[in-house]
KOLBATI-523962 format. One record per residue (C-alpha): residue in three letters; residue number from 1; z, x, y; chain. Coordinates in steps of 0.02 Angstrom, whole numbers, always signed. Example, Ala and Ser with C-alpha at 12.3 -4.5 7.8 and 13.67 -1.06 7.14 Angstrom:
REM KOLBATI-523962
ALA	1	+390	+615	-225	A
SER	2	+357	+684	-53	A
This chain:
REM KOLBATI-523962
UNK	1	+3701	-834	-1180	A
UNK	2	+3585	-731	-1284	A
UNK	3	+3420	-685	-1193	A
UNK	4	+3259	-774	-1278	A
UNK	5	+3131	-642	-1319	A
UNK	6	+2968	-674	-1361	A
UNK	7	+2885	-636	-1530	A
UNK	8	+2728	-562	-1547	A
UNK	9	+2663	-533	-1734	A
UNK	10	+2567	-382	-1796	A
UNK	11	+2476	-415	-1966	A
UNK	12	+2480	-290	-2083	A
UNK	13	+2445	-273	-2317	A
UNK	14	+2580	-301	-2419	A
UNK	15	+2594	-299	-2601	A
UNK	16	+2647	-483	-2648	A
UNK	17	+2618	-415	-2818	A
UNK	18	+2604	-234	-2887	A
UNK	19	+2612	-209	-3066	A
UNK	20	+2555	-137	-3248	A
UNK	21	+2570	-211	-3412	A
UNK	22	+2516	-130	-3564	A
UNK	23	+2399	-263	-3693	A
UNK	24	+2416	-178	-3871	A
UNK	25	+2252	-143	-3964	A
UNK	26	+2278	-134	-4171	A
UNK	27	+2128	-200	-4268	A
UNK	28	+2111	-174	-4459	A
UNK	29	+1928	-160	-4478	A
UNK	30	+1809	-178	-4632	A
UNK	31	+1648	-121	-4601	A
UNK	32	+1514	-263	-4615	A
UNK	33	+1394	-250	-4770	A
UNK	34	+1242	-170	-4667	A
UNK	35	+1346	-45	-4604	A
UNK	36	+1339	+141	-4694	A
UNK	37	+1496	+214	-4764	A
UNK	38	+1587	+323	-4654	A
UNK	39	+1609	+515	-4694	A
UNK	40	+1667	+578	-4494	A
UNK	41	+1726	+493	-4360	A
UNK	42	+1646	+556	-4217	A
UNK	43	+1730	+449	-4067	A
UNK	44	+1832	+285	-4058	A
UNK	45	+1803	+209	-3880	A
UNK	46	+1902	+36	-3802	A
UNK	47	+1808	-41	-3660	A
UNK	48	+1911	-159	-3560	A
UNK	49	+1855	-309	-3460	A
UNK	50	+1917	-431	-3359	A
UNK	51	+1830	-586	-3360	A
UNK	52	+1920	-694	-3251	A
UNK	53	+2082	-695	-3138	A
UNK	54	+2149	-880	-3075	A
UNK	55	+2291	-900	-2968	A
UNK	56	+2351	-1088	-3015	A
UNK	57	+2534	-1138	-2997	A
UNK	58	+2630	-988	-2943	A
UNK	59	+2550	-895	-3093	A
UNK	60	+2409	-788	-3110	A
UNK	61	+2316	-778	-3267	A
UNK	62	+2185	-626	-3332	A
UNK	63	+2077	-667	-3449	A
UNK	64	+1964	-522	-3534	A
UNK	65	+1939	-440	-3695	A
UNK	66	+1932	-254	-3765	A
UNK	67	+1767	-192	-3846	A
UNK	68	+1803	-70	-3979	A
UNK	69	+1656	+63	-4038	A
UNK	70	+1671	+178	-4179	A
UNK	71	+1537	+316	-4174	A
UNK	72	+1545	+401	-4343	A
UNK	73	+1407	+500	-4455	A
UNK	74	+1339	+436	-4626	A
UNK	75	+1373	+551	-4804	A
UNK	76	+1213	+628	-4774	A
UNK	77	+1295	+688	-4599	A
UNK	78	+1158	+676	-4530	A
UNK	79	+1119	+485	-4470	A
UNK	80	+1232	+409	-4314	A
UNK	81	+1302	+251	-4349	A
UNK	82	+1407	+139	-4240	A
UNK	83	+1510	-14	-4292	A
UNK	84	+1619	-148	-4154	A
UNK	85	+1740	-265	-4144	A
UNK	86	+1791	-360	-3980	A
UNK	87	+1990	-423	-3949	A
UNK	88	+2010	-540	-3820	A
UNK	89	+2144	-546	-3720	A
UNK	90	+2269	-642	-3603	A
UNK	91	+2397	-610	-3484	A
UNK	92	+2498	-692	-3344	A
UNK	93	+2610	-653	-3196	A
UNK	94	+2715	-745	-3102	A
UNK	95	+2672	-762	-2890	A
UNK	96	+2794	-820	-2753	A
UNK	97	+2774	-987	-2711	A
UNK	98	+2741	-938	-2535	A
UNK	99	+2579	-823	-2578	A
UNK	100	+2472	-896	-2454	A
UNK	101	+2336	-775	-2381	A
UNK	102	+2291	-638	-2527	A
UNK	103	+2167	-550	-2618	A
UNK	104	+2164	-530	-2805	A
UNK	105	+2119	-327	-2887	A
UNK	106	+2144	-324	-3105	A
UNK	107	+2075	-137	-3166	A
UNK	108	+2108	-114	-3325	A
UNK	109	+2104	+58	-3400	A
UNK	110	+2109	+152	-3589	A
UNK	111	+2281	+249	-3608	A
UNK	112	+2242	+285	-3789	A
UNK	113	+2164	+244	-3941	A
UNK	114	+2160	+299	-4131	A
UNK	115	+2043	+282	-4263	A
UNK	116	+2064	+322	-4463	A
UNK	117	+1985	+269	-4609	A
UNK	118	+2077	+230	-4743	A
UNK	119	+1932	+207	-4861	A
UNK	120	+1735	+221	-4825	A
UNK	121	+1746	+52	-4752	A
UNK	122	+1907	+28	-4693	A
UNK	123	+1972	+84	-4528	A
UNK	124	+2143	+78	-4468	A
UNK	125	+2121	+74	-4252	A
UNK	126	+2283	+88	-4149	A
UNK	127	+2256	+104	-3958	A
UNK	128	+2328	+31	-3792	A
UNK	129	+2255	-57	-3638	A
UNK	130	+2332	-59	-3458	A
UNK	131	+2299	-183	-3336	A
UNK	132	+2352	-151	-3152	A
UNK	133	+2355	-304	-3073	A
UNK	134	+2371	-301	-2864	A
UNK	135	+2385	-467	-2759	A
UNK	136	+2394	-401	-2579	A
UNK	137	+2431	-512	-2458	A
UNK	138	+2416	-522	-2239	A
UNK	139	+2571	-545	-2181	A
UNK	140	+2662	-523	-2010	A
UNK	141	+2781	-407	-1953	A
UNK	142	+2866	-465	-1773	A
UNK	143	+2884	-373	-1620	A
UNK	144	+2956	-425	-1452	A
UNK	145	+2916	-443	-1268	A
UNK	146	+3034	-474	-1133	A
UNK	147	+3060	-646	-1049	A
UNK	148	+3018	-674	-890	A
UNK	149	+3197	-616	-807	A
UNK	150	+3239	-499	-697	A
UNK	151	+3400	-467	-722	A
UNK	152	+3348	-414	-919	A
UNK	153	+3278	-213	-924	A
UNK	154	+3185	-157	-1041	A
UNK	155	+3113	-5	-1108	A
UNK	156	+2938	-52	-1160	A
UNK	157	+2848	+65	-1266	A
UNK	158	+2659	+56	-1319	A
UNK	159	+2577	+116	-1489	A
UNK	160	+2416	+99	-1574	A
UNK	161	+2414	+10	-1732	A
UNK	162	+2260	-15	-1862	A
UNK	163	+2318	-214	-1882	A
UNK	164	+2259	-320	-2038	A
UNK	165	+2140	-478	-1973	A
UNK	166	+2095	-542	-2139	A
UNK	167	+2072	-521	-2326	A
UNK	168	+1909	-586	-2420	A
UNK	169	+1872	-584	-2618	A
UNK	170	+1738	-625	-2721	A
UNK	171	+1656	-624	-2868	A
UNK	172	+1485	-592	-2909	A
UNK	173	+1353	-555	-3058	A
UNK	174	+1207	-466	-3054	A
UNK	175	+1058	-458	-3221	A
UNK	176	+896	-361	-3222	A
UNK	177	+788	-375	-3380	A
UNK	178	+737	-185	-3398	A
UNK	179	+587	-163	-3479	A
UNK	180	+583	-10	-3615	A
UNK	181	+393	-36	-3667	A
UNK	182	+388	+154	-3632	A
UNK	183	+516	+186	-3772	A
UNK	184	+558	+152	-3953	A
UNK	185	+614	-14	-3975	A
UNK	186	+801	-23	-3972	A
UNK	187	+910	-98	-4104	A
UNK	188	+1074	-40	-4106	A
UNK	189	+1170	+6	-3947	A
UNK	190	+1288	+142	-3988	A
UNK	191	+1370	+188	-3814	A
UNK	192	+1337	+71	-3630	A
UNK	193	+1406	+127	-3490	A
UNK	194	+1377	+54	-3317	A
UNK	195	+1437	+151	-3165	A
UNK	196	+1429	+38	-2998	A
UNK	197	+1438	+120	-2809	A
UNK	198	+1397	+36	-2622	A
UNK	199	+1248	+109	-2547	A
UNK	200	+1238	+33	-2354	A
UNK	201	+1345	-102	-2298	A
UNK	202	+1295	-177	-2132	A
UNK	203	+1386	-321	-2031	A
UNK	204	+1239	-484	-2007	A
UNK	205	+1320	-626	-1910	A
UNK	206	+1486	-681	-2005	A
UNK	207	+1433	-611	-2148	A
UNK	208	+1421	-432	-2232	A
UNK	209	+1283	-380	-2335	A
UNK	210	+1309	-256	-2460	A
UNK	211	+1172	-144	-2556	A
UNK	212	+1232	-52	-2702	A
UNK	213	+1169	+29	-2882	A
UNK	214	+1199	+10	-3054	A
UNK	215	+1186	+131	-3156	A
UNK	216	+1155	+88	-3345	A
UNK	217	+1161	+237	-3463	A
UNK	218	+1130	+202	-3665	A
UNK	219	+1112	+285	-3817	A
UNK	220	+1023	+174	-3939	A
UNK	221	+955	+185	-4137	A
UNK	222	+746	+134	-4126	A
UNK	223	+775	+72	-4302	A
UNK	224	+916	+57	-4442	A
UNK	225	+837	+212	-4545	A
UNK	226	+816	+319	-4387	A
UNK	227	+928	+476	-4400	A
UNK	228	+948	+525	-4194	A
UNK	229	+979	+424	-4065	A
UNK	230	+869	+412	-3901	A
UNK	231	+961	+419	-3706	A
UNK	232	+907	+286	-3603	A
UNK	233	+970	+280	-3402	A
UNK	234	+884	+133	-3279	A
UNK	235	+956	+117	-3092	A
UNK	236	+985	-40	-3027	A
UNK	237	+1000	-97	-2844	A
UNK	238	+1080	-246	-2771	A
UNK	239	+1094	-345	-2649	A
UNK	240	+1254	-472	-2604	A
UNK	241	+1287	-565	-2460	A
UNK	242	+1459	-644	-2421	A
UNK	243	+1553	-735	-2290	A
UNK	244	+1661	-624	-2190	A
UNK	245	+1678	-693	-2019	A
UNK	246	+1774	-536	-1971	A
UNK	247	+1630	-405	-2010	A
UNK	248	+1582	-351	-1850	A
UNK	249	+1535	-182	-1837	A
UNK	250	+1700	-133	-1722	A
UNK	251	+1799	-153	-1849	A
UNK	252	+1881	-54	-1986	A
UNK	253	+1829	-119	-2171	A
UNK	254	+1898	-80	-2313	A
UNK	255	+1783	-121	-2460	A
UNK	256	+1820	-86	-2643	A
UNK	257	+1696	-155	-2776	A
UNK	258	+1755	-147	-2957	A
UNK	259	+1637	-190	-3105	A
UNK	260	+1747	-321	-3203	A
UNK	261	+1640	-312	-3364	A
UNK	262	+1446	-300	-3412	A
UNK	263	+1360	-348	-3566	A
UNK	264	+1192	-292	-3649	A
UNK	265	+1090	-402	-3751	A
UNK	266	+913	-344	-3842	A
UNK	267	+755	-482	-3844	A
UNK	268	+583	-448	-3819	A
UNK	269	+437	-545	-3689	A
UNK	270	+332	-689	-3736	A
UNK	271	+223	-574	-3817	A
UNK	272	+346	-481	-3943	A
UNK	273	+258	-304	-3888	A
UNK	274	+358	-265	-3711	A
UNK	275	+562	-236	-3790	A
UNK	276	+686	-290	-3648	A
UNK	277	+841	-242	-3617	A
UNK	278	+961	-380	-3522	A
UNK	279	+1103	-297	-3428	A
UNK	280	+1225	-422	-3349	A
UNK	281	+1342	-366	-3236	A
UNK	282	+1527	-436	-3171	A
UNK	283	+1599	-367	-3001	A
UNK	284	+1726	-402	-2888	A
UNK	285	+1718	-350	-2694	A
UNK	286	+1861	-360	-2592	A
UNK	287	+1853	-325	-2395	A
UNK	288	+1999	-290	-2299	A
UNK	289	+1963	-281	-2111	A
UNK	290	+2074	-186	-1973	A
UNK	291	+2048	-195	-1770	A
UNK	292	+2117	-52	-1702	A
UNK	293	+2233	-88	-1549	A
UNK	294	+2379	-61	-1456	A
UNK	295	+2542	-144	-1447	A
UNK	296	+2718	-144	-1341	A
UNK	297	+2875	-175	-1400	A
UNK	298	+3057	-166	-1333	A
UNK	299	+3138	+10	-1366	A
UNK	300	+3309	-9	-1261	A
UNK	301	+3372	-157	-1158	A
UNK	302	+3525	-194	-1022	A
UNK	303	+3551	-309	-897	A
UNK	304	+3585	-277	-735	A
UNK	305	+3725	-427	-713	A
UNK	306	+3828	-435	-897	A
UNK	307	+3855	-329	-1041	A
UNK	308	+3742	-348	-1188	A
UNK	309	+3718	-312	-1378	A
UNK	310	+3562	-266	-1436	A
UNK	311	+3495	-291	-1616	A
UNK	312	+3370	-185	-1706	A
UNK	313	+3236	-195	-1845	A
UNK	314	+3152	-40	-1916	A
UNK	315	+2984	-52	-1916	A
UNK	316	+2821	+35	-2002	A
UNK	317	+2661	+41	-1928	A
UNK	318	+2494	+57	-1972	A
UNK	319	+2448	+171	-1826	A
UNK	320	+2268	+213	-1911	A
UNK	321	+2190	+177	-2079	A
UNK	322	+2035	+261	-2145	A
UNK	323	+1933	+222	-2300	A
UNK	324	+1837	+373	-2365	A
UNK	325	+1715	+437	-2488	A
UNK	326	+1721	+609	-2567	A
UNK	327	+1586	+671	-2662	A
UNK	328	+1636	+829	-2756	A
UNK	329	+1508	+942	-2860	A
UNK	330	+1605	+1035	-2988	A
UNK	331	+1533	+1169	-3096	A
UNK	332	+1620	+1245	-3273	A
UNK	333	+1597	+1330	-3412	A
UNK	334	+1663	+1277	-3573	A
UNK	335	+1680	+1358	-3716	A
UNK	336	+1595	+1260	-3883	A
UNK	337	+1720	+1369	-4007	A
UNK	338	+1642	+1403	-4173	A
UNK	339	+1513	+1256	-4176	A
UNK	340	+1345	+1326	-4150	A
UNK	341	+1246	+1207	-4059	A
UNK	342	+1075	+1190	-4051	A
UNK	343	+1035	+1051	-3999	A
UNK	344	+1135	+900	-3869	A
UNK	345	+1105	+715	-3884	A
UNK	346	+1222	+647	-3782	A
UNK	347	+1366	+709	-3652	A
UNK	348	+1471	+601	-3563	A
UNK	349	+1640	+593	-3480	A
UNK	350	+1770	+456	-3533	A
UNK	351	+1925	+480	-3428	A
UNK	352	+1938	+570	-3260	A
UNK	353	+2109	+576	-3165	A
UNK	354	+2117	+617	-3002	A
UNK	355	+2293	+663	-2867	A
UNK	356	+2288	+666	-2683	A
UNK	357	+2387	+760	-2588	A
UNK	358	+2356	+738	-2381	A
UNK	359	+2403	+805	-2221	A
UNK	360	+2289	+885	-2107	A
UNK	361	+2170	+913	-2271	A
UNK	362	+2155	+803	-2390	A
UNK	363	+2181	+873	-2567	A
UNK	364	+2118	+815	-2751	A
UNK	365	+2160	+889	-2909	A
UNK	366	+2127	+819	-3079	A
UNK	367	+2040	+835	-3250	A
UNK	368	+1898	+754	-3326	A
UNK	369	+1871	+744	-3512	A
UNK	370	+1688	+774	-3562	A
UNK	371	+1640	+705	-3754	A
UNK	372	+1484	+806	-3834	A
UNK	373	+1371	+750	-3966	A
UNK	374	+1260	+889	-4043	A
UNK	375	+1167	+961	-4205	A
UNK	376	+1238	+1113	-4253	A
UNK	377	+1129	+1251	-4319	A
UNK	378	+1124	+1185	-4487	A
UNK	379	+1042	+1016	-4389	A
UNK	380	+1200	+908	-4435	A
UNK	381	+1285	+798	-4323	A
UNK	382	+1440	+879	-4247	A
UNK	383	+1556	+826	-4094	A
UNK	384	+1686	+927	-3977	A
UNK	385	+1773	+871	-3827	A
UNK	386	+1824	+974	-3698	A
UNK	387	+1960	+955	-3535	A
UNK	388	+1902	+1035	-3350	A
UNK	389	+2017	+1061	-3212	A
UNK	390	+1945	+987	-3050	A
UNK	391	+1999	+1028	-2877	A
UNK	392	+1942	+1001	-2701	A
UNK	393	+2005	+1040	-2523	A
UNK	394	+1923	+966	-2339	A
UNK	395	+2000	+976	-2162	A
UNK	396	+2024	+804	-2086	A
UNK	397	+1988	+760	-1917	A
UNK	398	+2186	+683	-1890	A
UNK	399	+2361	+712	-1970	A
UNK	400	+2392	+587	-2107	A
UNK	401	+2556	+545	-2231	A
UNK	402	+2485	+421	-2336	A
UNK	403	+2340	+374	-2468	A
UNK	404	+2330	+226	-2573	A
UNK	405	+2185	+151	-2673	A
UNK	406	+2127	+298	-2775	A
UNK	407	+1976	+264	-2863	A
UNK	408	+1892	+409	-2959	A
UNK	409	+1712	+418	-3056	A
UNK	410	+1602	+554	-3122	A
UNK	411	+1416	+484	-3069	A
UNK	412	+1313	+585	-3156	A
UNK	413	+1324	+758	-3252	A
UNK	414	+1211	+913	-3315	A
UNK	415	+1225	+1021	-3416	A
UNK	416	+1176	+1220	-3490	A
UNK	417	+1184	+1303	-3649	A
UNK	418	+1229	+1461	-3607	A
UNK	419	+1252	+1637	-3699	A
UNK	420	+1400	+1664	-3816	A
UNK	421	+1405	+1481	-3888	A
UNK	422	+1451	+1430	-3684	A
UNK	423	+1396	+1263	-3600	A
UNK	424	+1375	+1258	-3392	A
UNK	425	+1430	+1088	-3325	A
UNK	426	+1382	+1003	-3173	A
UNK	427	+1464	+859	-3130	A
UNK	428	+1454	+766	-2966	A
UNK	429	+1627	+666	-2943	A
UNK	430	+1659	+533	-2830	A
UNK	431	+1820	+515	-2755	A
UNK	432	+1877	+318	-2634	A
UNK	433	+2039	+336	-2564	A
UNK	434	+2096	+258	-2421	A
UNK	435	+2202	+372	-2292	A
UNK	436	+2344	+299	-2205	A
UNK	437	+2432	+347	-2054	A
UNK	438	+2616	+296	-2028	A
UNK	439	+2710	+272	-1904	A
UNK	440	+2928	+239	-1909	A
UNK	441	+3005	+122	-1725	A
UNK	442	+3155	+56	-1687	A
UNK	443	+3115	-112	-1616	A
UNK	444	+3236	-217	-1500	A
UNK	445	+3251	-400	-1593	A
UNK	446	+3377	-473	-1495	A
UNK	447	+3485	-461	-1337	A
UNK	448	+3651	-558	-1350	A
UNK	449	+3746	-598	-1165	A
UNK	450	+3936	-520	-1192	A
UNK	451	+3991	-575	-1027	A
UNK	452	+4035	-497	-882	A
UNK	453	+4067	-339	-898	A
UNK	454	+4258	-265	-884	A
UNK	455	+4199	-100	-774	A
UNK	456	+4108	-198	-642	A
UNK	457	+4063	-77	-475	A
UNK	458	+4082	-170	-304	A
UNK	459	+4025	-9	-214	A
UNK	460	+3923	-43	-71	A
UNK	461	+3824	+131	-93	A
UNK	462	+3818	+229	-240	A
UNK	463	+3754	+425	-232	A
UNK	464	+3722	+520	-406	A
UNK	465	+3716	+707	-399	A
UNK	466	+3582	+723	-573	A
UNK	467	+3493	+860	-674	A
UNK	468	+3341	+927	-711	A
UNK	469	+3273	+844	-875	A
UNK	470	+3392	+689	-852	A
UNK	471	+3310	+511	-894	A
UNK	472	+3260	+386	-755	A
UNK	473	+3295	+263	-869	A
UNK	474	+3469	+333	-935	A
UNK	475	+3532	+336	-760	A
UNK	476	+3470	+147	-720	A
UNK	477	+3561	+98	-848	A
UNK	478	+3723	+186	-841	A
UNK	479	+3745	+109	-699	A
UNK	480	+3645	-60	-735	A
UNK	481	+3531	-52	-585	A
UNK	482	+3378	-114	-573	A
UNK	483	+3266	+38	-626	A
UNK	484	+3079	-9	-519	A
UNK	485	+3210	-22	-380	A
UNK	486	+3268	+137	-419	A
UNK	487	+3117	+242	-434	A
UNK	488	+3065	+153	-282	A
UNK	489	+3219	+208	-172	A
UNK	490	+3211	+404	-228	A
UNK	491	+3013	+406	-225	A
UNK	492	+3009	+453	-427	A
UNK	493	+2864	+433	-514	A
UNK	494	+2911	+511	-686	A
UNK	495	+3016	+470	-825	A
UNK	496	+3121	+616	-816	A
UNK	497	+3187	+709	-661	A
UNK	498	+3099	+886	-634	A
UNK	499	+3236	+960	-521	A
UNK	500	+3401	+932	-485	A
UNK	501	+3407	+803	-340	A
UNK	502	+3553	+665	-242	A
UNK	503	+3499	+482	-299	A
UNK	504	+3553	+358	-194	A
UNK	505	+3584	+216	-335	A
UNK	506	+3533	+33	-275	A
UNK	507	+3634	-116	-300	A
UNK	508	+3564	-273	-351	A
């Protein structure tokens, strides 16, 4: 007879789906007819975005496209042109049929891309997109309480866990017209760039409402004879609310909000005098939300009346989880080599790479690439790029040996010229990871009855001479007693012995 324990599920994230697949960008590109000839290429930039991700069928498809810019300088060197091309793109993966209660996360990212021209028109682009595509899913993970027998012992041991109550998703827009009556027209967008982050987020009945920013940055032509470019940067706030019936403010939420893809389109007002810009906006927010808690499970097990086998599961535990938010301000100098600039028109990072390392401190190291557009001292157009090193160190207020969800993003950045051709940089970096502590059990799954067993004591009285340091609970079951009975009978209170003493051992 096997003894029937009872299970009692703890929910935790799993990855039903973790994975990265590269989407190929070549594009032979003649330059339209209003476009100049190119003498430099300055920059080649591929923006991903993700339009759409369905789950239909045990498949999930990502829709999106890659917008390719090519910043490059006229003959006269002197006049910033742009020209683009957009690939769409389409992938699929395959789910488990039994997917049932997940969240969907597609961030696609640059790994490379190169630009040459061929001709004066022609331009040969070769470049690669990754998508990382994450479907995490709540699932349970079974521990086990005792029945209600007496003649079954058990060790029961208590932990506290950070467990999973429920995953939401959603997907949202957001459009502002943005009103530029205080500039030059624009007419030709040469670089977007829209950097999103959560502001407040408050719990309001079963739902959460989240406040957040985008930030648009530009750099725009007034006209198609204008030689520089203007900078134009407009903050937007937001407001979403959505149904989360779990958002109380006890719990633990883990919120990460990715921009999908944004789009900029030019018009002007009923009047024809007040420009607009229209910036529309694609995000995704997905909520996680934790209770922290305590649970028992079964760590050893005998019975007082047979032998037994016991059977064992390893299990890992979320024991705490904590989403958090560095902000780092980094300052450099760079060195601007034999270019002699007098003059910036734009600066802006395009890939920053960030590495945790955690323990008691958590630890970031990475690089960010910074692009520079300038006139040199001869008032021609000229570009550099140049690599930092970026590193950070902060005590924690608990031991952790785990991070996950690394999300890195330079949110705005200054700049110097400095003495001997230097620039001074100032760049504020913001850092989401999520901090995860582990913990490894050995949890009792089942008891199975062996009979009875072949050593069987029919002593009427039983004395043990024991140890200091020796186990109550060792001792009850070496010799299958009941072990509240014997605690009871040598007045012990403590789960080990702190002297040697004579225990008289009950029978039951």
């Amino acid at each position: 007879m096997d003894f029937t324990l009872t299970p009692e599920p703890v929910y935790f994230a799993e990855d039903a789906l973790s994975v990265s697949r590269e989407q190929p960008v070549d594009l032979d590109f003649t330059l339209p007819d209003y476009c100049a000839d190119v003498e430099k290429i300055f920059k080649c930039t591929v923006t991903p975005e993700v339009y759409s991700a369905n789950s239909s069928g045990g498949q999930l498809t990502v829709e999106g496209a890659s917008l390719v810019r090519v910043l490059y300088c006229s003959s006269d060197k002197k006049s910033l042109k742009c020209a683009e091309q957009t690939l769409p793109f389409s992938a699929s993966f395959n789910l488990n049929a039994d997917v049932a209660d997940f969240i969907t996360s597609v961030k696609a990212k640059t790994e490379y891309v190169n630009c040459k021209a061929v001709s004066p028109r022609r331009l040969m682009i070769h470049g690669c997109v990754t998508l990382n595509v994450k479907v995490t899913e709540k699932k349970p993970s079974n521990l086990y309480l005792p029945p209600e027998c007496d003649e079954l012992q058990t060790d029961l041991r208590k932990t506290k866990v950070s467990e999973l109550i429920s995953l939401q998703s959603e997907v949202f827009s957001v459009a502002e017209s943005i009103s530029v009556s205080s500039k030059s027209p624009v007419t030709t967008v040469l670089r977007s760039e829209v950097k999103t982050v959560l502001t407040d987020v408050s719990a309001v009945g079963n739902r959460l409402l989240l406040k957040g920013e985008l930030t648009l940055c530009m750099l725009y032509l007034t006209d198609h004879t204008a030689e520089l470019p203007e900078q134009f940067t407009y903050v937007c706030p937001f407001v979403h609310n959505m149904e989360c019936p779990d958002a109380q403010d006890s719990v633990v939420r883990e919120i990460d909000l990715n921009l999908m893809s944004h789009d900029i389109k030019l018009k002007s007002d009923i009047t024809g005098d007040n420009p607009l810009v229209v910036l529309e906006a694609k995000l995704c927010v997905s909520v996680a939300c934790r209770k922290e808690t305590e649970v028992t499970y079964i760590s050893d097990a005998y019975s007082t009346s047979c032998d037994t086998e016991l059977e064992y599961a390893p299990v890992t535990l979320e024991s705490s989880v904590f989403p958090k938010v560095t902000t780092i301000m980094n300052k450099s100098t760079i060195s601007l080599g034999e270019i002699k600039v007098s003059r910036v028109i734009d600066i802006f990072c395009d890939n920053v790479t960030m590495k945790p390392f955690v323990s008691d401190k958590l630890k970031l190291s990475g690089k960010a690439n910074f692009c520079i557009l300038a006139l040199d001292d001869n008032s021609e157009l000229t570009y550099v790029e140049r690599c930092i090193e970026i590193d950070n160190t902060e005590s924690l207020s608990d031991t952790f040996n785990g991070c996950d969800n690394i999300t890195s993003m330079i949110k705005s950045v200054s700049y110097r010229l400095a003495d001997n051709n230097n620039m001074e940089l100032r760049a504020e970096l913001l850092v989401l990871t999520k901090l995860i502590k582990t913990e490894n059990i050995q949890a009792v799954t089942s008891v199975i009855d062996c009979g009875e067993p072949e050593d069987k004591d029919d002593c009427a009285l039983t004395l043990y001479f024991a140890d200091e340091g020796e186990s109550v609970w060792d001792i009850a079951k070496r010799y299958r007693t009941d072990k509240m009975a014997l605690c009871i009978e040598n007045n012990l209170d403590k789960k080990e012995l702190t002297e040697k003493m004579l225990l008289l051992i009950p029978k039951v």
